[in-house]
C-alpha positions, 0 to 999 in steps of 0.5 A, a space after each residue: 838782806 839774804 844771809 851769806 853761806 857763812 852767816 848761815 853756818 856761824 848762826 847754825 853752830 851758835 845755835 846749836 852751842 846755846 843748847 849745850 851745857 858749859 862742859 857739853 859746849 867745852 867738850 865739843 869744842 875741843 873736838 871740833 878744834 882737833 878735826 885735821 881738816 879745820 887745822 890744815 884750813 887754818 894753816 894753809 890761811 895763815 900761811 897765805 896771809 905771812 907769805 906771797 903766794 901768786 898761783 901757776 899760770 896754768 891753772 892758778 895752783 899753788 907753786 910746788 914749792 909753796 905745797 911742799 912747805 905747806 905739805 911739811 905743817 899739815 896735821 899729817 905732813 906729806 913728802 914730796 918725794 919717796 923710795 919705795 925699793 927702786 921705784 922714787 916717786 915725786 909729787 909734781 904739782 898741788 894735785 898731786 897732794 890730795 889734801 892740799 888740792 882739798 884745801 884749795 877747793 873748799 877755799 875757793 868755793 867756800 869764799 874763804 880766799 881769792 884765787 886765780 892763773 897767774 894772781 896772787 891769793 889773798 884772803 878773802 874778808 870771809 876768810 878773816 872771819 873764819 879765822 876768828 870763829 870758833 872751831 866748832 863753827 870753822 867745822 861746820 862750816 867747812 863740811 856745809 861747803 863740800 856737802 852742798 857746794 863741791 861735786 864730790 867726784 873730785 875725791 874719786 874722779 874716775 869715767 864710770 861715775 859719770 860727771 854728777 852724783 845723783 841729786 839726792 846722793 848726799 841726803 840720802 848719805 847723811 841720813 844714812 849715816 843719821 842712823 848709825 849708833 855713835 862709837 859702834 863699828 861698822 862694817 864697810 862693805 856692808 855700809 857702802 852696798 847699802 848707800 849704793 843701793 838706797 842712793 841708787 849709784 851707778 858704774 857708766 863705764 863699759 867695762 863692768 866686770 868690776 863695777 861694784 867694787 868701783 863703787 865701794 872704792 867712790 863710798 870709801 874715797 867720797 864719804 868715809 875718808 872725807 868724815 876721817 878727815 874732818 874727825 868724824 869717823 875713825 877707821 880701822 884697815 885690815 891687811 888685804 893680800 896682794 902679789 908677794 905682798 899685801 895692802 891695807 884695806 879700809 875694813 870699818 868705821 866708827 861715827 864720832 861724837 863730833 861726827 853725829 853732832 856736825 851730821 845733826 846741825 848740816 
């Protein structure tokens, strides 16, 4: 019998802790334990096994006020309203909350609940396992699915991408990242000219005139943010101007030892 994505994660990570020493193993663990996304996962299931939770009739998301107090229990809560000067700004559905429209699709694609218009959510049998694995598992496994499973332009979702990635994209990304020296900060721009070249990314749209700063903007939403949420870079921004004011732009990461290791078994 095939083995399940699941079964082939948890065999995977097991094998790969049998290699480590008991305060290598330790250690990794830990790690893995703190990733923010293996956290929110393990809240967002928690919380559709304690609460009722039946999904919109439009699009079977999870109601506004269910992604609010979700949105308050995330490693970082998110508001569903703020003032900035004059100007309020409400979060109107699940979409509108990155992360939690994140946790959805890793969710459902990873078979971890059962989703749809109108249906309550439950979780699923391999959900239930994957609360019962150990982090570094709950990890790996999660980041498996969105490497082979999700379409990546879900995190940057804009016409000039097209409508697929390059099928090779996210192999060349890991090898990419595979070449980096763990802890060293590396330039962004630099990184991300060098993955679009290799990967051979390109702008569709007409308007082109900013087409490359389009795709470092796809680099930073698709892979860079992404790793920062599974704990797998960190990252540093510097104040870029703007108007009378300024903004943060993303100016560096640095590959964590959790990062290089998840990188290593995927």
């Amino acid at each position: 019998m095939a083995l399940t994505h699941f079964q082939e994660e948890v065999e995977a990570a097991q094998d790969y802790l049998d290699t480590l020493k008991p305060a290598q193993r330790e250690g990794l663990l830990k790690q893995a334990a703190d990733s923010p996304i293996r956290c929110d996962m393990v809240t967002l299931l928690t919380y559709v096994n304690d609460h009722s939770v039946v999904g919109t009739q439009s699009t079977g998301n999870l109601p506004l006020k269910i992604v609010g107090e979700i949105a308050a229990r995330l490693v970082y809560p998110v508001k569903l309203e703020a003032t900035t000067g004059t100007y309020t700004y409400r979060v109107r559905s699940e979409e509108d909350v990155w992360t939690i429209h994140y946790l959805h699709i890793l969710a459902d694609v990873g078979g971890l609940v059962s989703v749809g218009r109108a249906r309550k959510w439950r979780v699923k049998k391999q959900g239930e396992r994957f609360l019962a694995a150990d982090p570094f598992t709950q990890t790996l496994y999660l980041l498996a699915t969105w490497w082979t499973r999700v379409n990546w332009l879900v995190a940057y979702p804009y016409e000039g991408m097209g409508d697929h990635l390059p099928p090779f994209f996210s192999a060349v990304v890991r090898d990419e990242l595979l070449d980096l020296p763990v802890k060293q900060r590396i330039a962004f721009v630099k990184f991300a000219d060098q993955l679009i070249n290799k990967a051979m990314l390109t702008w569709t749209a007409q308007e082109s005139s900013f087409a490359r700063m389009a795709l470092q903007g796809a680099i930073e939403r698709m892979v860079i943010y992404i790793l920062r949420d599974f704990g797998m870079v960190t990252v540093e921004h510097r104040d870029k101007p703007l108007g009378k004011g300024t903004i943060k732009e993303l100016a560096a990461f640095r590959i964590t030892p959790l990062g290089q290791q998840l990188l290593e078994v995927l």
